[in-house]
Backbone as CSV, one residue per row, in Angstrom:
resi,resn,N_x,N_y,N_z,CA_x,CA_y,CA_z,C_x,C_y,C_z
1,UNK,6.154,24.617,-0.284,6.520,24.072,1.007,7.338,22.798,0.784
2,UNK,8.345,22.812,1.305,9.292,21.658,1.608,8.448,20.341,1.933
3,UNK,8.462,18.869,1.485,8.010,18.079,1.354,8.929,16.975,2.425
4,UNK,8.394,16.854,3.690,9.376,16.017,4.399,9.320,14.302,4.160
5,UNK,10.172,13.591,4.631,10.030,11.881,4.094,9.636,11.502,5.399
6,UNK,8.511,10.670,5.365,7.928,10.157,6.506,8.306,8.676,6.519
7,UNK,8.921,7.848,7.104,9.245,6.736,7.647,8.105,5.999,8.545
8,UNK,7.210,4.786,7.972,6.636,4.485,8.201,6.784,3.175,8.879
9,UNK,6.332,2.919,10.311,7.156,1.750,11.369,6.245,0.404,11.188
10,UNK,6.738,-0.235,11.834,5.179,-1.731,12.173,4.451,-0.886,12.859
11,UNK,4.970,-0.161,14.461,3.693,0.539,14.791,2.612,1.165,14.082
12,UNK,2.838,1.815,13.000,2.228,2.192,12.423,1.509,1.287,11.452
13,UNK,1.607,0.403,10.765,1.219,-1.102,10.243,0.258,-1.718,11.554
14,UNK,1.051,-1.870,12.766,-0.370,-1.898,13.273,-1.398,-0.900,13.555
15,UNK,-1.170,-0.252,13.917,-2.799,1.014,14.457,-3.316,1.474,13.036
16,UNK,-2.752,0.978,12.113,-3.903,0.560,10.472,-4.560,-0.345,10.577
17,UNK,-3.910,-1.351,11.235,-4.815,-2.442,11.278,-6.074,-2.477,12.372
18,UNK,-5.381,-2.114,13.261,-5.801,-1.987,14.457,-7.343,-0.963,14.483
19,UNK,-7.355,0.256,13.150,-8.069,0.864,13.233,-9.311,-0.123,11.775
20,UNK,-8.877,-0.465,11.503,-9.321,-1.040,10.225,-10.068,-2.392,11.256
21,UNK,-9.650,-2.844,12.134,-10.235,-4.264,12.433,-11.247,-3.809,13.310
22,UNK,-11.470,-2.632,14.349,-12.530,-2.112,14.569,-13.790,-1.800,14.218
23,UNK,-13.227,-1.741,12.107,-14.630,-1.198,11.363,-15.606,-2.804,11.345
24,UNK,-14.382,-3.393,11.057,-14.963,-4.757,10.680,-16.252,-5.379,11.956
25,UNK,-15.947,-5.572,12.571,-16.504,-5.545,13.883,-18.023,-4.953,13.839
26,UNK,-18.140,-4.075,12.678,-19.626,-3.178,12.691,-20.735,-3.955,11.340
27,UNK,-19.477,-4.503,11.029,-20.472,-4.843,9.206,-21.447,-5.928,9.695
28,UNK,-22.365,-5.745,8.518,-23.447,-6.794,9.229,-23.854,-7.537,7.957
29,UNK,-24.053,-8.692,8.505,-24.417,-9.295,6.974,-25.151,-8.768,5.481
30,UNK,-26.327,-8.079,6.129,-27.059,-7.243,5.446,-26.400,-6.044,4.455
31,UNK,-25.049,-6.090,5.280,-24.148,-4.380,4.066,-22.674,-4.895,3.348
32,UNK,-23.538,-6.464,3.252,-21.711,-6.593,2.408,-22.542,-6.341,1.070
33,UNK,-23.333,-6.021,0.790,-23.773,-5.554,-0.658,-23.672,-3.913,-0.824
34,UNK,-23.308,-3.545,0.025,-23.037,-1.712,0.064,-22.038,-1.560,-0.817
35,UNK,-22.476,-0.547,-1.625,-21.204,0.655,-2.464,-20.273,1.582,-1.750
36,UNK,-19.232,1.617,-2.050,-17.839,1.831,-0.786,-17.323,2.803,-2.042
37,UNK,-16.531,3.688,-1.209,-15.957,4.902,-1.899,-15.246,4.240,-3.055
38,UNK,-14.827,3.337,-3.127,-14.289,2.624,-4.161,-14.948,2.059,-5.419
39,UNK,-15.684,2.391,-6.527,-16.536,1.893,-7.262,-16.334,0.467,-7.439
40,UNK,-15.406,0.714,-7.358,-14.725,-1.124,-8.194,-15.663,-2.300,-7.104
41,UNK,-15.821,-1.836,-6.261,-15.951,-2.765,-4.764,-17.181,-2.463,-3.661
42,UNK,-17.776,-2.789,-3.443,-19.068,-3.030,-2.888,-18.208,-3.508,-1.099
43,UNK,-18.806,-3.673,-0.173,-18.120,-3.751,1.487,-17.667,-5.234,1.043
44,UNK,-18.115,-6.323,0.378,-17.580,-7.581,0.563,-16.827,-7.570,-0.254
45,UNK,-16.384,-7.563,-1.900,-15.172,-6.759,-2.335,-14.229,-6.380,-1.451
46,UNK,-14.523,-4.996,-1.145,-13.386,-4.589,-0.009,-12.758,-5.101,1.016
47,UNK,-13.631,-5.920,1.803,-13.139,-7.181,2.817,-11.943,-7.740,1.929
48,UNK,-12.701,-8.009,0.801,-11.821,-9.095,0.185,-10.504,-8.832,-0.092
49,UNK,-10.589,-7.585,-0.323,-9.088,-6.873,-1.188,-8.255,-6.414,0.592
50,UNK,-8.627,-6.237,0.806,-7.907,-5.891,2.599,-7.255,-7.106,3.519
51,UNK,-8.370,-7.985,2.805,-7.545,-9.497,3.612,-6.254,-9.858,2.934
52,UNK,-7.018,-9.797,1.500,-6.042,-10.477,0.698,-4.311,-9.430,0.453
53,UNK,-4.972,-8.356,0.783,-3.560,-7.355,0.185,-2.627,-7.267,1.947
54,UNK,-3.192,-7.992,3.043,-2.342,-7.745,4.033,-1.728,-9.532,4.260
55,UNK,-2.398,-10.261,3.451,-1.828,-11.975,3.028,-0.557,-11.459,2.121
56,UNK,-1.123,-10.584,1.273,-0.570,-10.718,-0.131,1.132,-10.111,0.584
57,UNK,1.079,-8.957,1.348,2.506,-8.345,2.164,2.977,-8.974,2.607
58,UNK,2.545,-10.133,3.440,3.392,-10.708,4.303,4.221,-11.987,3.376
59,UNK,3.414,-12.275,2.320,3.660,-13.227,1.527,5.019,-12.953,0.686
60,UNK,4.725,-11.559,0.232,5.887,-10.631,-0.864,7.042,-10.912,-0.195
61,UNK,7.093,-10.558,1.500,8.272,-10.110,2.045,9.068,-11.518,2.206
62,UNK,8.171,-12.862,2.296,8.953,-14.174,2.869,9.497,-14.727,1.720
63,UNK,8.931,-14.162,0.359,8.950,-15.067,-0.684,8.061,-15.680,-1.110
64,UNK,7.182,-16.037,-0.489,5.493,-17.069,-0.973,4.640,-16.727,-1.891
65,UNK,3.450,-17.187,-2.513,3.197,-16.751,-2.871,1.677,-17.091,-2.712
66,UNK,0.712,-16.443,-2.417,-0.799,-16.172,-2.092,-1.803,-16.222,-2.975
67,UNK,-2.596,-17.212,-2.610,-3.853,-17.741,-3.694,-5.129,-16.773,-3.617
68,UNK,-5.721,-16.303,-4.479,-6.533,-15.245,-4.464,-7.711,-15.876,-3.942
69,UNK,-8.829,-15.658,-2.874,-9.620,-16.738,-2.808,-11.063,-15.359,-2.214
70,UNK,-12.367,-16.007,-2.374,-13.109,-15.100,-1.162,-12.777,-15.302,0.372
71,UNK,-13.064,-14.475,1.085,-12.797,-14.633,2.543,-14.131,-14.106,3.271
72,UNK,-14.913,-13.426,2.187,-16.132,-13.244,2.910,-16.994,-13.881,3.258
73,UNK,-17.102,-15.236,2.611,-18.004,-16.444,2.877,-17.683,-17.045,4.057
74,UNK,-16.780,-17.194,5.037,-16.218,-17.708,6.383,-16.425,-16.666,7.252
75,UNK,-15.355,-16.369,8.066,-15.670,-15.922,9.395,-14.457,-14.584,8.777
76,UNK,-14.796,-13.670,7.830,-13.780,-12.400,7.456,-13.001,-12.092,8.497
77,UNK,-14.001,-11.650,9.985,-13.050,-11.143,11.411,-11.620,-12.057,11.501
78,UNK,-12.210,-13.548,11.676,-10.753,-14.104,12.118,-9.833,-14.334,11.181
79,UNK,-10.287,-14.277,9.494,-9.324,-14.277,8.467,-8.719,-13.116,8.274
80,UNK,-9.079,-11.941,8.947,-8.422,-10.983,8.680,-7.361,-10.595,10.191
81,UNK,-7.918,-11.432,10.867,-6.925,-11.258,12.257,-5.494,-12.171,12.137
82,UNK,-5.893,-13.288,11.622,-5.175,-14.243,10.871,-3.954,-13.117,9.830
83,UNK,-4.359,-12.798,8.800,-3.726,-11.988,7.692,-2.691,-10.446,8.166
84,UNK,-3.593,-10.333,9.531,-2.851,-8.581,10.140,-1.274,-9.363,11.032
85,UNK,-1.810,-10.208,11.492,-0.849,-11.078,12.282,0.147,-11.773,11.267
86,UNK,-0.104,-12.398,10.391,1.276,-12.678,9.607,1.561,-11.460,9.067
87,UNK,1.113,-10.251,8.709,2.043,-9.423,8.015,2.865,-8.820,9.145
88,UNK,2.113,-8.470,10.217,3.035,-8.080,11.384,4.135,-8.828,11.751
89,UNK,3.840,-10.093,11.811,5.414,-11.113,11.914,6.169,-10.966,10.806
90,UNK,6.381,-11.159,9.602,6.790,-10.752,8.869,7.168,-9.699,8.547
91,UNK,6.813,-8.071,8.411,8.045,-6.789,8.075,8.234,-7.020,9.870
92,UNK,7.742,-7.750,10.855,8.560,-7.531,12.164,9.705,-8.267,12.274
93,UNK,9.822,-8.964,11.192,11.322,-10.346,11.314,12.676,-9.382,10.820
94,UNK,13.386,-9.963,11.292,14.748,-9.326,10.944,15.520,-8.867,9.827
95,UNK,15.564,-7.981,9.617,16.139,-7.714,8.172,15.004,-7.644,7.340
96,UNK,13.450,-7.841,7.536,12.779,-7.463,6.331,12.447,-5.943,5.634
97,UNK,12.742,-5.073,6.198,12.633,-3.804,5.937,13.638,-3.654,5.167
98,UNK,14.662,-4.062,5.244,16.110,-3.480,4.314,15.904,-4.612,3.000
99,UNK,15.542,-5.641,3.077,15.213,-6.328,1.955,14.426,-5.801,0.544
100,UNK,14.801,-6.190,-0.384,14.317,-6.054,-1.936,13.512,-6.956,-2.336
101,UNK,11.981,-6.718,-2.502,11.133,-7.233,-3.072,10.756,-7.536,-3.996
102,UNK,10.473,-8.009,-5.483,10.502,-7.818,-6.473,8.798,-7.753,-6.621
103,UNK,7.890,-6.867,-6.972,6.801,-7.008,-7.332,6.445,-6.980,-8.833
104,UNK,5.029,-6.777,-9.158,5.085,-6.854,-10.576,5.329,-5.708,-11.390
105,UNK,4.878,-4.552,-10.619,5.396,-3.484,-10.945,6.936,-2.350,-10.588
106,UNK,7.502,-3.737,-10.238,9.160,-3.379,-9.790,9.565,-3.647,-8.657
107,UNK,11.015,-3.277,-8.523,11.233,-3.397,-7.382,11.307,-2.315,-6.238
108,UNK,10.908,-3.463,-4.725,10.770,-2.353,-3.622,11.916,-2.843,-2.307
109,UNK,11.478,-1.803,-1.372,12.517,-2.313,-0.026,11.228,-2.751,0.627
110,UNK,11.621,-3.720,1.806,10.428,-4.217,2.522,9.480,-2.625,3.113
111,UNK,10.753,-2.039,3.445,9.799,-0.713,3.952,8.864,-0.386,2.726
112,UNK,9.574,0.141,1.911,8.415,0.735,1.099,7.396,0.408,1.003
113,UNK,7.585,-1.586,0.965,6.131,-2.083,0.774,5.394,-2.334,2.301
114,UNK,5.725,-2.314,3.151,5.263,-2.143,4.493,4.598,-0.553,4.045
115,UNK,4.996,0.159,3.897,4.468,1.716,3.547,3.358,1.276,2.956
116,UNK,2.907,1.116,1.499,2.503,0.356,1.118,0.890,-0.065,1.505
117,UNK,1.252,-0.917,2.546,-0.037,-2.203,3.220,-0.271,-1.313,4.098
118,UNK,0.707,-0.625,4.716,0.046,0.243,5.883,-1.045,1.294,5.346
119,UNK,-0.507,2.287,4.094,-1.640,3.127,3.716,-2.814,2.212,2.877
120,UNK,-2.849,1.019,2.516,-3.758,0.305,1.814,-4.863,0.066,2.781
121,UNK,-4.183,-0.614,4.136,-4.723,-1.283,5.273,-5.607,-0.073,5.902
122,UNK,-5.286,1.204,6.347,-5.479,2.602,6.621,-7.154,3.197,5.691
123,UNK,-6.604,3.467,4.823,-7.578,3.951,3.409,-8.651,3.338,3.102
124,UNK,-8.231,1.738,2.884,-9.672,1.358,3.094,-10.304,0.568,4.041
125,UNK,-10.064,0.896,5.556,-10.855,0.848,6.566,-11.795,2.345,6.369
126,UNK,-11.245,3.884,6.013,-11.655,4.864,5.721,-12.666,4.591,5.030
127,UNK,-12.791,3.972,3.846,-13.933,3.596,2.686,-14.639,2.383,3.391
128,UNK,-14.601,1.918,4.389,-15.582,1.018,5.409,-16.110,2.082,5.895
129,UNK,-15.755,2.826,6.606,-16.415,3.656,7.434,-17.451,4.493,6.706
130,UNK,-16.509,4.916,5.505,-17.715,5.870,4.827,-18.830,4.957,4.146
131,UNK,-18.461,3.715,3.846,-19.818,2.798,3.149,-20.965,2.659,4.351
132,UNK,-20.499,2.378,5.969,-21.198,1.970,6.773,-22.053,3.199,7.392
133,UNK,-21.288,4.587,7.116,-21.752,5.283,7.964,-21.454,6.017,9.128
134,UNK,-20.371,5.183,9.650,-19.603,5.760,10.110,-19.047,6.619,10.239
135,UNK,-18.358,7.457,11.310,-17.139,8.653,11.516,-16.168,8.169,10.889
136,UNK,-15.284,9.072,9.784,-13.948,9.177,8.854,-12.979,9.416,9.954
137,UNK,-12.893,10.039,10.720,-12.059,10.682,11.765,-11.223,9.810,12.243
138,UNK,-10.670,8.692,11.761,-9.910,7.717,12.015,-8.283,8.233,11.872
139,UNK,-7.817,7.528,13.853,-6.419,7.539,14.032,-5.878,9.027,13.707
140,UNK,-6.285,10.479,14.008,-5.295,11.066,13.369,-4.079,11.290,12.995
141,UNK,-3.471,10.848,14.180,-1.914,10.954,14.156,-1.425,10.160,12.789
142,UNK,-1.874,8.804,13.116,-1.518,7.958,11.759,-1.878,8.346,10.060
143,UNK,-2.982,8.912,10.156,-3.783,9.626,9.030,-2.902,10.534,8.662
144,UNK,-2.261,11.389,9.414,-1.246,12.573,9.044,0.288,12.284,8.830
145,UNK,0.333,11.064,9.457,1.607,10.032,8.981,1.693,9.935,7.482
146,UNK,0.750,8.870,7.142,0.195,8.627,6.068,0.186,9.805,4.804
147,UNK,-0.173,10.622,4.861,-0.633,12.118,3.858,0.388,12.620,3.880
148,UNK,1.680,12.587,4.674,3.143,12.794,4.209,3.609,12.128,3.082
149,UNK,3.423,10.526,3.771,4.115,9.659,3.379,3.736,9.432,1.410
150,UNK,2.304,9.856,1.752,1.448,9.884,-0.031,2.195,11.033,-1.000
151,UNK,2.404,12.123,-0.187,2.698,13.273,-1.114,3.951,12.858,-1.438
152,UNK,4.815,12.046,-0.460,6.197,11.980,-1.216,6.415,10.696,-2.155
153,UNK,5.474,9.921,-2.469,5.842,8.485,-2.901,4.490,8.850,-4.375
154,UNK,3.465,9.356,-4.169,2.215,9.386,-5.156,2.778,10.160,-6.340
155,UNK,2.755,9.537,-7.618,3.511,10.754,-8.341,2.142,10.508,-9.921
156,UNK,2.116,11.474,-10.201,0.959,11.972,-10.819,-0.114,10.815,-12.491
157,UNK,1.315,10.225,-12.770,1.071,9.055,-13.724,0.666,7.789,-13.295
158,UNK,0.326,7.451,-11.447,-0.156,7.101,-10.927,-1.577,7.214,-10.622
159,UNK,-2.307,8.460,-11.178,-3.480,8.897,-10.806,-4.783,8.821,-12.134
160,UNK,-5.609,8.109,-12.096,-6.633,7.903,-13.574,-8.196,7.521,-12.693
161,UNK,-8.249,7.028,-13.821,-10.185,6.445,-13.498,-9.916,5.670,-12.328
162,UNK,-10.713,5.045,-11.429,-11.166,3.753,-10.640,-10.849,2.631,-11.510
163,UNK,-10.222,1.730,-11.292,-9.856,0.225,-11.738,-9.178,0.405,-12.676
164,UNK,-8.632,1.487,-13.228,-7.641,1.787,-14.453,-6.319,2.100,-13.455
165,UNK,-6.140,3.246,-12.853,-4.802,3.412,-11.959,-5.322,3.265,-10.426
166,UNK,-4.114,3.007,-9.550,-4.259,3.205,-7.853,-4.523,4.042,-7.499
167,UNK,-4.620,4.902,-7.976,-5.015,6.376,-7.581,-6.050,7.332,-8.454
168,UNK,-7.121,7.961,-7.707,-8.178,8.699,-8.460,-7.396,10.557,-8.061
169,UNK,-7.892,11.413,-9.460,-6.944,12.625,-9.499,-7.526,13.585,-7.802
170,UNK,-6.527,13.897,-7.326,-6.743,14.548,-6.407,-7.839,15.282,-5.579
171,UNK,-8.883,15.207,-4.831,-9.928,15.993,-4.568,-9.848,17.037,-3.264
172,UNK,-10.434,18.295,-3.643,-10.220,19.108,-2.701,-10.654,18.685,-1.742
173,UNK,-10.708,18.332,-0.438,-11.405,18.329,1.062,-12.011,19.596,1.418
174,UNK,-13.153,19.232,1.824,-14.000,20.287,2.736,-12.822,21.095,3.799
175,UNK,-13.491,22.475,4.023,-13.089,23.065,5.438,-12.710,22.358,6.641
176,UNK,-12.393,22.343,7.126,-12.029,21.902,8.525,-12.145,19.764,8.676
177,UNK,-11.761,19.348,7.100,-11.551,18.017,7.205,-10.462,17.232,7.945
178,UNK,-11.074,16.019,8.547,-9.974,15.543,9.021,-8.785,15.227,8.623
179,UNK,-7.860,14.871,9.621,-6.463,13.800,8.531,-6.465,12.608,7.839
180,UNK,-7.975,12.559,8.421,-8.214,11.262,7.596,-9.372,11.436,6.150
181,UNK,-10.237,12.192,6.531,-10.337,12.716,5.137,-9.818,13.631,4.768
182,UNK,-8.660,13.875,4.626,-7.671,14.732,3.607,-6.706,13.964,3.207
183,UNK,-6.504,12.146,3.464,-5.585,11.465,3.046,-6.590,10.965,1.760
184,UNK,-7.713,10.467,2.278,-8.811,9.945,1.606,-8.835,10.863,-0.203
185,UNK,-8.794,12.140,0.542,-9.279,13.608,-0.642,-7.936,13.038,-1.348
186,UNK,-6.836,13.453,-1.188,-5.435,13.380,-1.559,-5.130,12.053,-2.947
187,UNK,-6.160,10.603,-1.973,-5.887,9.619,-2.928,-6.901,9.463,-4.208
188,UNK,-7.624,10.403,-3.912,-8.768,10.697,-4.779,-10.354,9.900,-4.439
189,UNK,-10.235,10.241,-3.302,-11.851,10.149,-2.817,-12.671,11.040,-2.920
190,UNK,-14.027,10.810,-3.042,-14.852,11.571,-3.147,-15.290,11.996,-1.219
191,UNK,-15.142,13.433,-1.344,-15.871,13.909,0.398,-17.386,13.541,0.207
């Protein structure tokens, strides 16, 4: 099957966020010690890497550069409302999408890396949900955005252990899984 290129907008950057800042909203002090589909990362971990990787976008695109810090010890909700809001001003400023980023692992266009934060921002609100308990069934439309956008950008020397590559090797999804766990399956989550 023909592999189409999915173009990924701010709209879409937000209703990641947008779906991701909902989960937050549920955590309770008691489950930032929870194990999250992510081995590497426990729910306060993950806070951490979600704040910091939607600081870390908005930062890439202006030029700045972002101090690694905890965010779970304060008030996470408003540091992360804080963090969704500058990245949104930022790939929303003029000309940042057509811009060249230089990261450490090369260079990107602002889109790409807007692509990027959006499936980061997306995925692991998904691995909130599944640590908390929650319904996966998140955003479909965006979820199926997303699982385009993976098959055409994910390329296979990308895919290893947990904390070795960004990506774990492919997992089949159950029958009748959502778009959101079949982006999840795709990046190598466990159903």
């Amino acid at each position: 099957m023909e592999q189409r290129e999915m173009t990924i907008t701010t709209e879409h950057l937000n209703r990641a966020f947008i779906s991701t800042r909902a989960l937050l909203d549920a955590v309770q002090p008691d489950q930032l010690g929870v194990p999250t589909p992510c081995a590497s990362w426990d729910v306060r971990g993950l806070i951490n890497h979600f704040v910091g990787s939607a600081r870390w976008g908005a930062a890439a695109i202006v030029g700045d550069d972002v101090a690694e810090g905890e965010v779970v010890a304060g008030d996470f909700r408003a540091r992360y409302d804080d963090s969704m809001h500058a990245a949104l001003a930022a790939f929303g400023s003029a000309g940042a999408l057509e811009t060249t980023v230089l990261l450490p692992f090369g260079e990107v266009t602002g889109a790409d890396l807007m692509g990027m934060v959006t499936g980061d921002q997306f995925t692991h609100g998904w691995d909130l949900a599944r640590a908390l308990g929650h319904p996966t069934d998140l955003d479909p439309e965006l979820a199926e955005a997303l699982l385009v956008m993976a098959k055409g950008k994910i390329r296979e020397e990308s895919r290893g252990p947990n904390g070795v590559a960004p990506f774990g090797p492919v997992v089949t999804p159950i029958a009748g899984a959502s778009a959101a766990d079949r982006l999840a399956a795709f990046l190598g989550r466990s159903m």
